[in-house]
C-alpha positions as CSV (number, residue, x, y, z in Angstrom):
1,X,46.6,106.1,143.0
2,X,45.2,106.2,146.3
3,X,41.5,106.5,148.1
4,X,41.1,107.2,151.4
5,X,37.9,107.5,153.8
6,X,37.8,108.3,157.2
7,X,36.2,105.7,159.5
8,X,33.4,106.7,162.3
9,X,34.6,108.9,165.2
10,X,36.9,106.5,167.8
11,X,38.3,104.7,165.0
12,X,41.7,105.0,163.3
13,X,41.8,106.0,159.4
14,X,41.8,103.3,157.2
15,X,43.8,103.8,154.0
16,X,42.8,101.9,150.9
17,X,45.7,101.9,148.2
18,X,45.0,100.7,144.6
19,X,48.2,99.9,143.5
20,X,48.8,100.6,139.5
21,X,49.8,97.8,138.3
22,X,46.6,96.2,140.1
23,X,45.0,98.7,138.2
24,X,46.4,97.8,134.8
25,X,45.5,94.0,135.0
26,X,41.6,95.2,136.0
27,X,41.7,98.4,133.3
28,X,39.7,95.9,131.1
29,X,37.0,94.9,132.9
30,X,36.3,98.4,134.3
31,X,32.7,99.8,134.0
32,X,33.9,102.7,132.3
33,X,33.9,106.6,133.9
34,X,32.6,106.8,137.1
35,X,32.2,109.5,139.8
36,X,33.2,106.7,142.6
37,X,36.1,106.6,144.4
38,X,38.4,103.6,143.0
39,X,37.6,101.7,146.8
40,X,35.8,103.7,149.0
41,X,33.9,106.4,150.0
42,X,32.9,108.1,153.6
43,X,28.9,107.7,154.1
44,X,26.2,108.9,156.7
45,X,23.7,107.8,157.9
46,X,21.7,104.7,156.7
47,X,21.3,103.0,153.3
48,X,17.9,102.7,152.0
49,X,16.4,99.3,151.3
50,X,15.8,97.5,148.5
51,X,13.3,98.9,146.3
52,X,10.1,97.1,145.9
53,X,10.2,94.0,142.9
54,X,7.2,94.4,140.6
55,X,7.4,90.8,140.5
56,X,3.8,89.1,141.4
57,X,4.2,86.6,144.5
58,X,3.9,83.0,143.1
59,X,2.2,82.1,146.5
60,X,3.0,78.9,148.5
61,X,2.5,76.2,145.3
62,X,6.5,76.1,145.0
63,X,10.2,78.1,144.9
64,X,9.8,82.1,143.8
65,X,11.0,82.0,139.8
66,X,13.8,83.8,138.9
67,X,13.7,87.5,139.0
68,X,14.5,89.9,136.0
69,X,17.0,93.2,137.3
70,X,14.7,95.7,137.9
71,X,17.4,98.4,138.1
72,X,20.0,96.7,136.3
73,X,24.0,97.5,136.5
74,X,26.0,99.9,133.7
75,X,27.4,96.8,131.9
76,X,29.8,97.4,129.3
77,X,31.0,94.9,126.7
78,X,34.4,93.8,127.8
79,X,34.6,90.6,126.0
80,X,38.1,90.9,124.7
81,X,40.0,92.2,127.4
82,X,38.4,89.6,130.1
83,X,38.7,86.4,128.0
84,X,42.4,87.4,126.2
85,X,43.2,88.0,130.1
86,X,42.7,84.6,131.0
87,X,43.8,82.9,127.9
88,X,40.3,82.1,126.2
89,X,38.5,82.9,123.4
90,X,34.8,83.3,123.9
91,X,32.5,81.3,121.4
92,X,30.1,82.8,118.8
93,X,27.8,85.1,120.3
94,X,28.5,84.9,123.8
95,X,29.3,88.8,125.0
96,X,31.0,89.6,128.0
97,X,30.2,92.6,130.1
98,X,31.7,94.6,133.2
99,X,30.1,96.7,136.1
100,X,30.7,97.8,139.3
101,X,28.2,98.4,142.5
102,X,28.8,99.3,146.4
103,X,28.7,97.3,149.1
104,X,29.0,98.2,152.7
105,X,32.4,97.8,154.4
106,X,30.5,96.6,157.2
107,X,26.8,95.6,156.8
108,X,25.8,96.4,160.5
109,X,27.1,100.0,160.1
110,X,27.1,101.7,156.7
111,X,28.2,105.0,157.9
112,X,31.8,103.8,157.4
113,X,31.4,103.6,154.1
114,X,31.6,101.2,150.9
115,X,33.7,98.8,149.1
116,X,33.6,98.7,145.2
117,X,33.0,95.3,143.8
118,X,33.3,94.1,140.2
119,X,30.7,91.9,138.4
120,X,31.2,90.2,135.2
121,X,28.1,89.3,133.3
122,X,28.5,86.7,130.2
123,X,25.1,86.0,128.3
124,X,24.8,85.5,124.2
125,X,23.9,88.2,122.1
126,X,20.3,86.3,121.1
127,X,19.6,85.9,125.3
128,X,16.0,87.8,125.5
129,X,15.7,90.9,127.9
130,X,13.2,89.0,130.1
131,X,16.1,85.9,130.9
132,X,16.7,86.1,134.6
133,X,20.6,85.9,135.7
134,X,22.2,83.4,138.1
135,X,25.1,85.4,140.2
136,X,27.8,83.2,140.7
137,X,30.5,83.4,143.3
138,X,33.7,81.6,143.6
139,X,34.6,82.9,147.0
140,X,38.4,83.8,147.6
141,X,39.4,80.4,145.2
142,X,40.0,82.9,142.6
143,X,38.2,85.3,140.5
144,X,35.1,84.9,139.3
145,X,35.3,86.4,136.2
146,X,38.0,84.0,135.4
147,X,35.3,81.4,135.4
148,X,32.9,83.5,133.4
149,X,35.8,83.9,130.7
150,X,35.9,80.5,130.9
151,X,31.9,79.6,130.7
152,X,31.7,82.0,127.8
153,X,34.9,80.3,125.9
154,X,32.7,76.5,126.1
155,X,31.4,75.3,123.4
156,X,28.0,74.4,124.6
157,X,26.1,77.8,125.3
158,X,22.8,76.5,126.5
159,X,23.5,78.0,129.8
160,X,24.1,81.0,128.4
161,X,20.9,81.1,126.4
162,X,18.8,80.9,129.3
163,X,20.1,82.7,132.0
164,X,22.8,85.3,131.7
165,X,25.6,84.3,134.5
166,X,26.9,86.9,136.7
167,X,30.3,86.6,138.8
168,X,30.5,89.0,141.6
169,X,35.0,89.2,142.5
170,X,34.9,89.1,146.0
171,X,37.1,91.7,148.0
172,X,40.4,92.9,147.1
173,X,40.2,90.1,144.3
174,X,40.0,89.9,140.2
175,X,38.8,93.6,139.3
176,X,37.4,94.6,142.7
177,X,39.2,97.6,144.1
178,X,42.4,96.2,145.3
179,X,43.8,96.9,148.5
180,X,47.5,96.9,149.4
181,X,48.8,96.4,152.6
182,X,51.7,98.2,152.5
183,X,55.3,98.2,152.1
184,X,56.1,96.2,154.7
185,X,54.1,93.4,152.6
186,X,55.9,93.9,149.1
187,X,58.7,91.3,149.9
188,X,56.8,89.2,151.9
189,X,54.0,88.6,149.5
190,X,57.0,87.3,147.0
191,X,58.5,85.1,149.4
192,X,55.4,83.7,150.9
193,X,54.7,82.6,147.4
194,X,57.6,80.7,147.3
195,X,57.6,79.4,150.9
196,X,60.7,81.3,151.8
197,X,62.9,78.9,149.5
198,X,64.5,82.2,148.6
199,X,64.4,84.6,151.7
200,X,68.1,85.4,152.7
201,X,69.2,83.2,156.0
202,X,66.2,80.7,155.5
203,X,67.2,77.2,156.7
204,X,64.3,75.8,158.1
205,X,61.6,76.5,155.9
206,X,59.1,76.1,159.1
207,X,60.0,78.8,160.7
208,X,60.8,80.8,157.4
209,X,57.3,80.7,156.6
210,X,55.9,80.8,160.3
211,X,58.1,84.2,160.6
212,X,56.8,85.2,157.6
213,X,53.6,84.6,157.8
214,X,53.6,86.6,161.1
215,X,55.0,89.6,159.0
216,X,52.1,89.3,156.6
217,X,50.1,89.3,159.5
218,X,51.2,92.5,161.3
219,X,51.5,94.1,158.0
220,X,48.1,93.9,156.9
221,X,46.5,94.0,160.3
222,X,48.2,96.3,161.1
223,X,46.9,98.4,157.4
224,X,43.2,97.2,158.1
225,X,42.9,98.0,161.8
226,X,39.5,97.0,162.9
227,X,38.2,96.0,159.1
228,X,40.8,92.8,159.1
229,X,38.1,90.6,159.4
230,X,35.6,92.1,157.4
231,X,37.0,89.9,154.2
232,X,35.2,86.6,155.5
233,X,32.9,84.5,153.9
234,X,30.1,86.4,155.8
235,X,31.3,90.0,154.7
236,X,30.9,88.3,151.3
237,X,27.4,87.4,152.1
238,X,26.3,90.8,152.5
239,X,28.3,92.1,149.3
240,X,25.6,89.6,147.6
241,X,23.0,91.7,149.8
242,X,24.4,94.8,148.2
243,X,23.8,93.4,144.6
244,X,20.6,92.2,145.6
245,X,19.8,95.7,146.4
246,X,21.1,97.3,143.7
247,X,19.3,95.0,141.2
248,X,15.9,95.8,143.0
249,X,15.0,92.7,143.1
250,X,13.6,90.2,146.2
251,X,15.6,87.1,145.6
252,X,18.7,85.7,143.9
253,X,19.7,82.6,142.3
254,X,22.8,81.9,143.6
255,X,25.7,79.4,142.7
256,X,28.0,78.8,144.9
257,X,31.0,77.2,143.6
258,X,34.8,75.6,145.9
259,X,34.7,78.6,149.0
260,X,32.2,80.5,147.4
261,X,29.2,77.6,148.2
262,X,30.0,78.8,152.0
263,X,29.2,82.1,151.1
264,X,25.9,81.1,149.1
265,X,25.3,79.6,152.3
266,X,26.0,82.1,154.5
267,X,24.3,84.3,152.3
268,X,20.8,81.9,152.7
269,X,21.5,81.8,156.8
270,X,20.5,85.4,156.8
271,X,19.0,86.4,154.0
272,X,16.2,83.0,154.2
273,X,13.4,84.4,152.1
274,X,15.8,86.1,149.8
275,X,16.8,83.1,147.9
276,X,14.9,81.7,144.6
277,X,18.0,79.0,143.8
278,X,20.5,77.9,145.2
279,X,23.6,75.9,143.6
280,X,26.3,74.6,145.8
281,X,29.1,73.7,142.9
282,X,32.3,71.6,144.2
283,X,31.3,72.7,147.6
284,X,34.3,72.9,150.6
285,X,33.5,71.8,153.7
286,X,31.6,72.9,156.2
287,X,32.9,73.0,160.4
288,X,35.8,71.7,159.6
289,X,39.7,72.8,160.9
290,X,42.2,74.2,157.9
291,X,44.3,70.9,158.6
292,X,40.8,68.5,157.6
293,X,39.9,71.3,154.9
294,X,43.4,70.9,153.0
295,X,44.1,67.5,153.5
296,X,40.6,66.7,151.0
297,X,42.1,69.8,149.0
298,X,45.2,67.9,148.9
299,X,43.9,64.5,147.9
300,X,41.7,66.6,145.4
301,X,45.0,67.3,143.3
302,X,46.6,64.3,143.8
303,X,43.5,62.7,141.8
304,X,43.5,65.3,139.2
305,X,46.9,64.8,138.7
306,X,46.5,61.4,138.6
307,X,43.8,61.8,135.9
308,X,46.1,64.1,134.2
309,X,48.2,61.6,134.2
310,X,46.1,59.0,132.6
311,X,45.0,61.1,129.8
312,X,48.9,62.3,129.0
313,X,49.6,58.8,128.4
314,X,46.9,57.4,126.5
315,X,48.0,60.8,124.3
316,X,51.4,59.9,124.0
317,X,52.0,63.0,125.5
318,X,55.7,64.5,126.1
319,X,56.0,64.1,130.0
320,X,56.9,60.6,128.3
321,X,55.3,56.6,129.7
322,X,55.2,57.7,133.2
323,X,54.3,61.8,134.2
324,X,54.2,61.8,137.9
325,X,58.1,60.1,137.8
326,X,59.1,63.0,135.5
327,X,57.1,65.6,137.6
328,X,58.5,64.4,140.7
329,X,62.3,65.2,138.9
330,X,60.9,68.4,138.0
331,X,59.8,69.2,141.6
332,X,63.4,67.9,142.8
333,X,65.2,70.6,140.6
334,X,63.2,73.6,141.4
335,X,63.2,72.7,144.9
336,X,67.3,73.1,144.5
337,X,67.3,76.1,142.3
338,X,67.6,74.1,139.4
339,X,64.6,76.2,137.8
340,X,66.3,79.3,138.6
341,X,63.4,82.0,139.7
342,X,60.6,79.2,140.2
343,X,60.1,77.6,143.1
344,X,59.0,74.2,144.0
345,X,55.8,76.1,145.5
346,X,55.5,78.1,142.5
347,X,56.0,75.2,140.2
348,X,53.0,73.4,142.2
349,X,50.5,76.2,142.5
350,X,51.1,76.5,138.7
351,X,50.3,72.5,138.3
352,X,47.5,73.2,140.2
353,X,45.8,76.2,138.5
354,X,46.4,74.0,135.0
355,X,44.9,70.9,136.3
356,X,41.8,73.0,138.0
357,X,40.8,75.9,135.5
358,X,40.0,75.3,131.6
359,X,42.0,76.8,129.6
360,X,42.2,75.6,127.2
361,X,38.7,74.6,128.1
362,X,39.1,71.4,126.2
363,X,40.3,68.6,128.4
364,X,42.7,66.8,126.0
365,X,43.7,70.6,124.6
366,X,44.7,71.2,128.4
367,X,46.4,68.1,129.1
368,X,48.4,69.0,126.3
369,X,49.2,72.4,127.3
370,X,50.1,71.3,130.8
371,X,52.3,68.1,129.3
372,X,54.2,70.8,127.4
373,X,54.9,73.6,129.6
374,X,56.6,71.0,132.2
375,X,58.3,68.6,129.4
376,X,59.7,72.0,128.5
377,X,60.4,73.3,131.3
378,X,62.4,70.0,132.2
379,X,64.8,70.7,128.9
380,X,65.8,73.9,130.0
381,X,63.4,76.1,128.9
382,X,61.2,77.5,131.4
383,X,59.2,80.4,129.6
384,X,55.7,78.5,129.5
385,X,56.1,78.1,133.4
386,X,57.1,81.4,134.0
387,X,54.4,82.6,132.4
388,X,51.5,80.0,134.2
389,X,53.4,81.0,137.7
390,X,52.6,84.9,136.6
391,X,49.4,84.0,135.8
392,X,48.4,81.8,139.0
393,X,50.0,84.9,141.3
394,X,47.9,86.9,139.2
395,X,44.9,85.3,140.0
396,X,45.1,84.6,143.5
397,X,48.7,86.2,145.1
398,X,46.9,89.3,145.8
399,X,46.6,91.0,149.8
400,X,43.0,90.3,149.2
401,X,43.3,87.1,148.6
402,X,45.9,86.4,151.4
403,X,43.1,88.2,154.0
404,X,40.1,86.2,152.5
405,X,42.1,83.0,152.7
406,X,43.3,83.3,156.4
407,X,40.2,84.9,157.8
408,X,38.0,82.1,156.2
409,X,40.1,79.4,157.8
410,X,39.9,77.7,161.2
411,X,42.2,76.4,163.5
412,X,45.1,77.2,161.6
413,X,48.2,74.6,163.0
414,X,50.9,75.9,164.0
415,X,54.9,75.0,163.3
416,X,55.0,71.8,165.3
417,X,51.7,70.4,163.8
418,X,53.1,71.5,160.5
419,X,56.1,69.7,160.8
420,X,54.3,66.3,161.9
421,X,52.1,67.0,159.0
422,X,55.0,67.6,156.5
423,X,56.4,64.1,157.1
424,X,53.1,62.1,156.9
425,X,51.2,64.2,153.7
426,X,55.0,64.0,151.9
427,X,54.6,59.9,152.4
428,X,50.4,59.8,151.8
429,X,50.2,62.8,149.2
430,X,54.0,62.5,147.4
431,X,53.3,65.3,144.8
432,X,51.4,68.1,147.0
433,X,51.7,66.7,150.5
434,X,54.3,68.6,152.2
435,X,54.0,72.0,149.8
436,X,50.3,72.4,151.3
437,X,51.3,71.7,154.9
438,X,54.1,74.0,154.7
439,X,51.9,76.7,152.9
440,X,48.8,76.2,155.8
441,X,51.7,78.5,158.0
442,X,50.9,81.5,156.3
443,X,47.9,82.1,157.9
444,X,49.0,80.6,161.5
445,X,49.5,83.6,163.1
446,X,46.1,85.3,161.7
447,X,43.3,86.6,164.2
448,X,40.9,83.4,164.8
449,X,37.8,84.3,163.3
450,X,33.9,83.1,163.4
451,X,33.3,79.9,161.5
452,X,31.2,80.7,158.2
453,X,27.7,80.9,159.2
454,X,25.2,78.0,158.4
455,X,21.6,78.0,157.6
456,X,19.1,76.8,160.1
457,X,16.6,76.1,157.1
458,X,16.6,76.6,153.2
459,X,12.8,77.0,151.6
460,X,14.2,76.0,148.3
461,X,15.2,72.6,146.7
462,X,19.4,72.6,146.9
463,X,21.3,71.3,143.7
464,X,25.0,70.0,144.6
465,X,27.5,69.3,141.9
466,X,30.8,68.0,142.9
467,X,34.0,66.2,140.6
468,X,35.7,62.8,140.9
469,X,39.3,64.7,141.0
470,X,38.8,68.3,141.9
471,X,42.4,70.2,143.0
472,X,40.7,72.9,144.7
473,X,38.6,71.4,147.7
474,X,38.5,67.6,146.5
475,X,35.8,65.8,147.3
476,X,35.8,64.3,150.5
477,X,34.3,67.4,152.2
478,X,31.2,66.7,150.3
479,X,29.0,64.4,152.8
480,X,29.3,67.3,155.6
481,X,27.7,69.6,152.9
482,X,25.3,67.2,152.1
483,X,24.7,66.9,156.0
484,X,24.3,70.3,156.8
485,X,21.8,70.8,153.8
486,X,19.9,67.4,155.0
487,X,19.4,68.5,158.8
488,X,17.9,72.0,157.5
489,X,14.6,69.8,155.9
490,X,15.2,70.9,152.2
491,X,15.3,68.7,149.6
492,X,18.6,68.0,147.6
493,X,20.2,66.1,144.4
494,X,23.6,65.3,143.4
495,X,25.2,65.6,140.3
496,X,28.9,63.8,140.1
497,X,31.5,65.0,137.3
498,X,34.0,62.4,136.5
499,X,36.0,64.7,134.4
500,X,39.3,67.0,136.4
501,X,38.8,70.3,136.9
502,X,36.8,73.1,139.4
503,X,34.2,74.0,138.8
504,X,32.2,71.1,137.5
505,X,29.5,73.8,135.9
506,X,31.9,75.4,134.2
507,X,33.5,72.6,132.6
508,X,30.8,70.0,132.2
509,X,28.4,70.6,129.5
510,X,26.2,67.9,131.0
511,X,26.1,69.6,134.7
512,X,25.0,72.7,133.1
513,X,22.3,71.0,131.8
514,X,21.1,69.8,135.1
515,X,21.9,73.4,135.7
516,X,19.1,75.1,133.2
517,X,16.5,72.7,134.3
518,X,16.8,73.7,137.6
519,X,17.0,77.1,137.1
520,X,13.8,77.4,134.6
521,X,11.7,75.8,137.2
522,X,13.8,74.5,140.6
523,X,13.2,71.0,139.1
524,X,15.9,68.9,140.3
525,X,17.5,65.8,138.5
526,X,17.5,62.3,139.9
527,X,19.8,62.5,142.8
528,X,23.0,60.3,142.0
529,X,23.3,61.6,138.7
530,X,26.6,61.4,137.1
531,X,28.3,63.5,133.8
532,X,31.3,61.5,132.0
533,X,34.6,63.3,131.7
């Protein structure tokens, strides 16, 4: 299936195409029939505004409350194909529900037409009519309505109860129209995945993935043309902008969760009076190069692994008395072939998206999971990793996500610096080191872009959760974030998560608390607050 729109006069066509097996994994978060094109479709003129909020102005005493949709999206229950797809069941009452709305391929000209974006709404069946949402973004760490399957598979609904959550899937990602770019991409994407440990003739692996990176590159700016950079944490911004619009209302609570907290805060350093709340959930960095960004990503999983490892013993799990030694072994056979079809990359990313995202949502129930699928794995049988390799290129080996990912980085190092970097994160970071300084040449050879906007002021108290042993931005990023956040004037408060895992409101039922407080009223907790694992 393919859509097509034709760009304004001087620029070259861009061709969308939704491939169908991207279409198949989506299918069941779909808003049903629509009249839309599956990406895009050629506009005129300007769009018209947001419509006026009925809401009365609460005046200068405090933070505006929460507003109520006033034209709400065409959700549709899609409760069992959502949580099934990411491996969850969802707890009594909680209902899961799936729309669609346009955004602007470029905010500062709508004439060239829109983008369709999926949300993913989760909110218990008892939640009253007048219970204003929170949108939630994860940016391009991976889909947010993975983490809404995920929120509406815990236990502890209170969240829910209050405030339905809504995950906007940023561009090209989860069940947004997907974008392909091309068959020059098809085996790249594949061997990128794997760092080149398979592509024919590779012997160094830096320049394997530097060359291949570069084909990436060509191939998908050479597919987007002059929209190749309109997949940035800014362009993510004004997708917000669109919902905002198409809810009718004048302000959003916003969480911000990993990358998606610098698109919350982009989203605040232009759209100021437009925000009621504002979340910034295991926050990356902020002005920092991609070689400082995933080093504290890299330290991140070595912690969580660490904790992992901790909790596998004290289980008497079956990696055995010591699970990084038999990990490490692991890492040492994929790395030469011994895994046949997975990677050493692929066996890491997998590690990683176990050790991050809960599911099982239980921590000992995931520890277990995890402990069995590489104890298995290490007799011979290797169809639990296959299967969590599937699943982590499902969620985040997509062209969208390759575009996002490069375009949101800075200073990308190229193959000398990669090299240096190889040798010292292999002897500091022993389990992830040298995978993520080899992976950071993907994006080498991408278009330098602007750094993610900032805001110069926020008008409304700022609640920061962060974890002890996050594997998706860890946690040494967090005093720039609390930095930037201090020099605008606004008032924050801290909430630490001792548990592993990303994000710490999805996983913590004692940070969502903090959460619903804030929410009801933009009351924040005592600042150095901290929820046990």
């Amino acid at each position: 299936m393919t859509s097509t729109f034709q760009v304004a006069t001087g620029r070259r066509p861009l061709a969308i195409v939704a491939v169908l097996s991207a279409i198949a994994l989506t299918a069941g978060c779909a808003a049903g029939p629509s009249t839309r094109p599956d990406v895009a479709v050629e506009r005129s003129g300007g769009g018209a505004g947001a419509p006026e909020s009925t809401t009365e102005d609460p005046g200068p005493a405090g933070p505006p409350p929460l507003e109520v949709p006033i034209t709400d999206l065409a959700w549709q229950d899609c409760t069992a194909s959502t949580t099934s797809r990411y491996g969850v069941t969802a707890s009594a009452s909680v209902v899961v529900e799936c729309a669609t709305f346009s955004a602007p391929i470029d905010a500062s000209d709508v004439s060239l037409g829109t983008f369709d974006l999926a949300a993913t709404r989760a909110r218990l069946s008892t939640t009253p009519p007048e219970a204003a949402p929170l949108i939630y973004s994860p940016g391009s760490d991976r889909p947010a309505s993975a983490d809404i399957a995920v929120l509406a598979a815990q236990p502890d609904t209170s969240l829910l109860a209050a405030h339905p959550v809504v995950g906007v899937d940023r561009r090209g990602l989860g069940a947004s129209a997907p974008f392909d770019c091309g068959t020059a991409m098809t085996d790249v994407r594949s061997q990128l995945a794997d760092l080149g440990q398979f592509t024919p003739g590779s012997t160094d692996p830096v320049d394997t993935v530097a060359s291949l990176g570069r084909d990436a590159t060509i191939a998908c700016t050479d597919f987007l043309q002059a929209d190749a950079l309109k997949f940035g944490n800014a362009a993510s911004a004004d997708d917000l902008e669109a919902l905002r619009t198409a809810l009718g209302v004048r302000t959003l609570g916003l969480v911000g969760s990993g990358n998606g907290a610098l698109v919350a805060l982009a989203y605040v350093s232009s759209h100021a009076d437009n925000v009621s709340r504002l979340i910034l959930d295991s926050p990356n960095s902020v002005n920092t190069d991609a070689s400082s960004t995933t080093e504290q990503t890299v330290k991140g999983r070595e912690a969580a692994f660490d904790a992992f490892a901790a909790r596998c013993v004290a289980s008497n799990c079956s990696l055995g008395a010591d699970p990084r030694a038999a990990t490490t072994e692991l890492l040492s056979r994929a790395a030469s072939g011994g895994l046949g079809p997975v990677s050493a990359s692929s066996l890491l990313a997998a590690i990683t998206r176990s050790l991050a995202f809960g599911s099982p949502v239980d921590a000992a129930a995931r520890t277990t999971a995890l402990s069995n699928t590489l104890s298995s794995a290490a007799r011979g049988d290797t169809s639990a990793l296959t299967a969590a390799v599937l699943a982590t290129r499902a969620d985040v080996g997509s062209d969208g996500q390759f575009v996002s990912r490069c375009t949101d980085g800075q200073q990308w190092p190229g193959p000398d610096r990669v090299r240096e970097l190889r040798q010292s994160w292999g002897q500091s970071y022993p389990l992830f080191g040298a995978d993520a300084a080899l992976g950071m040449l993907a994006c080498a050879a991408w278009p330098a872009s602007s750094p993610s906007p900032l805001p110069g002021s926020i008008a409304v108290p700022v609640l920061v959760l962060s974890g002890n042993a996050d594997p998706v931005v860890g946690n040494d990023g967090l005093p720039a974030v609390t930095g930037a956040i201090a020099a605008t004037g606004a008032t924050t408060a801290s909430v630490t998560w001792q548990g592993f895992g990303h994000p710490v409101s999805i996983l913590s039922s004692c940070a969502r608390s903090s959460v619903v407080a804030y929410a009801n009223d933009a009351t924040l907790p005592g600042d150095g607050n901290a929820c046990p694992a």
